[in-house]
N, C-alpha and C positions, 0 to 999 in steps of 0.2 A: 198220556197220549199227546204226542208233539201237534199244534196246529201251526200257519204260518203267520208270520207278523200281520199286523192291519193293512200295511202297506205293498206285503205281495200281490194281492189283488189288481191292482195299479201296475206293477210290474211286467202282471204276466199281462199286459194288454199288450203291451212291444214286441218289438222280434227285442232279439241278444244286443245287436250293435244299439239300437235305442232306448234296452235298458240299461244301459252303461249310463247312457246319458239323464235319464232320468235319475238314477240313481245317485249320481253326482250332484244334481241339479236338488237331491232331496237334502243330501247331506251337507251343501254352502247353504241352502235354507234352514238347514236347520240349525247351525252354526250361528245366525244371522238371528235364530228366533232365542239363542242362548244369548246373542248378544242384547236384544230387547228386552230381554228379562234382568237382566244387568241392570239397565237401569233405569227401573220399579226399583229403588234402591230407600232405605232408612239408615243413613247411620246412628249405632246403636253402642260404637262403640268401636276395639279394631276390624272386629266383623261386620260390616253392614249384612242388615236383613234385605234377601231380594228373592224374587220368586226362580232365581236359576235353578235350582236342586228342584223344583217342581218342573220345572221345562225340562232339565236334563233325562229326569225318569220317565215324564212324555215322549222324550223322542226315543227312548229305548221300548215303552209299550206300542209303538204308532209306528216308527220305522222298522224296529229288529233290534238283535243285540248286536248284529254286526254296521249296521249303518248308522243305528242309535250313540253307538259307539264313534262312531268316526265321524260324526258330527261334533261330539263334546270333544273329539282325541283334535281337530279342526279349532274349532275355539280355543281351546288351550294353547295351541300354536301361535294364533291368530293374537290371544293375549300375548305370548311370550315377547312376540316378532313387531308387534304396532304398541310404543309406549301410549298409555291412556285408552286401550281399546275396553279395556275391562273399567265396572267401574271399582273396584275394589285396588288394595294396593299389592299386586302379586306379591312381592317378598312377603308381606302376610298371611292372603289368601289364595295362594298359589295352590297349595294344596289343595282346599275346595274344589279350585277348580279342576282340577289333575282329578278329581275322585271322582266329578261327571262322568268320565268317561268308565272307567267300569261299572256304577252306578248304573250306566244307561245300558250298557253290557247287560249287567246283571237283571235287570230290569227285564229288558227285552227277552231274554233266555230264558226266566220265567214264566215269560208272558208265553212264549212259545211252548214252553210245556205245559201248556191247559193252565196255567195260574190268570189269566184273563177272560174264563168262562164265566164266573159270577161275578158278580160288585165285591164281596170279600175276598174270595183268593189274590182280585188285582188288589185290592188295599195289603194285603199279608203279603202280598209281592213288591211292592212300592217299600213298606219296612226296611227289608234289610239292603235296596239298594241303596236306602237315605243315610240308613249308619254308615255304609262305604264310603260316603262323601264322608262324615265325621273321620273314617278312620284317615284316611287322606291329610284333611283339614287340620285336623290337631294336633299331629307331631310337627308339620311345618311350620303353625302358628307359634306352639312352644320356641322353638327354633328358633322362628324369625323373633320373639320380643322374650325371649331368655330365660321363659318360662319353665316352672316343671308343668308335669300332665294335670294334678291337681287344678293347681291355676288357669292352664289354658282349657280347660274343660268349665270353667267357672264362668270366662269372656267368648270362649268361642262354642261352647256347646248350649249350655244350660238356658242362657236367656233365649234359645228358639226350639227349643222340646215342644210345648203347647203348640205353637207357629207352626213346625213341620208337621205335625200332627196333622191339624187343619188345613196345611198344603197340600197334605198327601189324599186326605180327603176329598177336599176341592177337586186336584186334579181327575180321581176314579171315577168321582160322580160328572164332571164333567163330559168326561170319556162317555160314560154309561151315557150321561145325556145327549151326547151326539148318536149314539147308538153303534158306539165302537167295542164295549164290552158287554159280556151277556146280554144274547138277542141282538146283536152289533148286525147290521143289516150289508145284504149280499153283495 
């Protein structure tokens, strides 16, 4: 059963022409709140640890999968095009970042099809958009430092398995706590 993002509500209070604007006005904020998340940064090594893959999968369960989306597909740009904008060093983490954006896709598409009705379906929904960032993340990291996959699975996956975990937690319960998923308020 399809329902609509968290943030259609919002939407539908405009006519057309002013939800253009909000909409835009949703996805440089949310671009702006990837960029904040940045940096909340640890380095931990060539991956710093930073809460973006938890804000990218928020803006796919809170915006949509298409706005969700084009906020992280925005950041990525926004990295590409402003040297120092990310705090990471794109030739390495570039990738990560580039997997926000289907992440938050896939996120939100989930969420749209009922996987945001209880506290578990959003956490079993949050899963597999967070491997997307991995899938992204770790052929460019090999790439960029000369790696095979063994290895860059070793510096860029492994040391935040637990951490995502506990991210992706955090963020559902937080959701829940706002009362945006199950019993999310009208």
């Amino acid at each position: 059963m399809n329902q609509p993002s968290l943030f259609a509500p919002v939407l539908d209070r405009f006519d057309v022409g002013q939800r253009r604007l909000v909409a835009t006005a949703a996805v440089l904020m949310g671009s702006l709140l990837l960029l904040a998340s940045s940096r909340m940064s640890l380095p931990i090594g060539p991956v710093p640890l930073t809460m973006q893959s938890l804000m990218a999968i928020a803006l796919g369960l809170v915006l949509g999968s298409r706005l969700g989306a084009a906020a992280a597909m925005l950041y990525f740009l926004q990295c590409l095009a402003i040297p120092g904008f990310s705090a990471g060093a794109m030739p390495l983490t570039g990738g990560f970042v580039l997997g926000f954006v289907p992440a938050a896709f896939l996120a939100g598409w989930l969420f749209e099809r009922g996987h945001g009705r209880s506290l578990g379906k959003a956490l079993l929904a949050s899963i597999p958009a967070n491997l997307v960032i991995f899938a992204f993340g770790l052929p460019w990291l090999a790439i960029g430092l000369g790696l095979d996959f063994e290895r860059a699975w070793a510096v860029g996956a492994a040391p935040f398995m637990v951490v995502e975990a506990v991210k992706i937690g955090l963020g559902v319960v937080m959701l829940r706590g706002l009362g945006l998923i199950a019993g999310r308020r009208a």
